[in-house]
C-alpha positions, -999 to 999 in steps of 0.1 A, spaced: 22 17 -139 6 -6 -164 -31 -8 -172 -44 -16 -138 -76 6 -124 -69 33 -100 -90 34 -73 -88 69 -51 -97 63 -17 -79 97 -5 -91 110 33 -101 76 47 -85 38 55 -82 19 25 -98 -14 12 -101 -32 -19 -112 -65 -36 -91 -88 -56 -95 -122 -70 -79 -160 -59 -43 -157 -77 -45 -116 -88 -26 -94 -73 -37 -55 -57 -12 -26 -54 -11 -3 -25 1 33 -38 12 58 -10 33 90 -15 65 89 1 98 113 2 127 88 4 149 122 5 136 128 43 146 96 50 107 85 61 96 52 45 62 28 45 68 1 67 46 -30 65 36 -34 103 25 -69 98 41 -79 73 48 -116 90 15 -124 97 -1 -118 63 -15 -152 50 -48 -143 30 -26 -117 5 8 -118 16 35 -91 5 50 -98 -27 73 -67 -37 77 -34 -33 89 -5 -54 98 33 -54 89 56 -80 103 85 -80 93 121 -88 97 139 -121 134 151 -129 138 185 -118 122 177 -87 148 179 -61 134 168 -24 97 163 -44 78 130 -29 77 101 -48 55 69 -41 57 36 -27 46 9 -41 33 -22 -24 21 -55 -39 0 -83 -24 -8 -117 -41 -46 -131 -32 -39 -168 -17 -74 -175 -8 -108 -165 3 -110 -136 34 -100 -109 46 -71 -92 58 -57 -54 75 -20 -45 66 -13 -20 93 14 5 77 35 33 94 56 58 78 86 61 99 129 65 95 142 27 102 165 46 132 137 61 148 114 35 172 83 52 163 70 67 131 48 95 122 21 85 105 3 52 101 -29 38 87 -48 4 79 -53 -10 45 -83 -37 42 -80 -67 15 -111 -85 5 -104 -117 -16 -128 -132 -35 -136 -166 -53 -124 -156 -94 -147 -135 -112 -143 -121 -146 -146 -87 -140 -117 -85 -114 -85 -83 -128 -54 -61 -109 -59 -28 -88 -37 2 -79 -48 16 -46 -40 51 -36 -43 63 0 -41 99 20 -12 85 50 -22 119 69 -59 111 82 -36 93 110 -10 114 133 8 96 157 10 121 190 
């Protein structure tokens, strides 16, 4: 991914803080071979930082059945808050197996702030 900062928030919910026009990325490990994908819960009802785009990256060659990552993208409209609920779950299946929250802060422009890459443990939360 290009030059973005990393920011490891492995073992709990996510959050992070972007600027008024930047965007954040949201970077969860996923095995597209088991047929388990993120799904954005609330995807419809995200006006602060709506969804933009979301990509795949897949393992290293050689790798057969290895996870890869998702990766989602959010564009900061304006000032607030706002929780993207994900669940990692096959699209024929009604309930998934795993899900968590995700917390975006966006803030009035500052020079400091340019683009994030988020990375997040999708374990901490077991559906039963």
């Amino acid at each position: 991914m290009d030059s973005a900062q990393i920011i490891d928030t492995l073992g709990a919910d996510c959050e992070g803080t972007v600027e008024v026009g930047k965007t954040i990325k949201l970077k969860v490990k996923s095995n597209a071979t088991t047929g388990y994908k993120w799904i954005i819960k609330n995807q419809n009802s995200l006006n602060i930082a709506p969804f933009v785009k979301e990509e795949y990256l897949a393992p290293a060659p050689g790798k057969m059945g290895a996870p890869g990552f998702q990766v989602f993208e959010f564009t900061g409209l304006s000032h607030g808050t706002e929780i993207v609920q994900l669940e990692y779950k096959r699209h024929w299946e009604p309930e998934g197996v795993k899900q968590f929250e995700f917390k975006i802060t966006v803030q009035q422009k500052r020079k400091q702030i340019k683009q994030f890459v988020i990375i997040c443990s999708q374990s901490q939360k077991k559906k039963k």
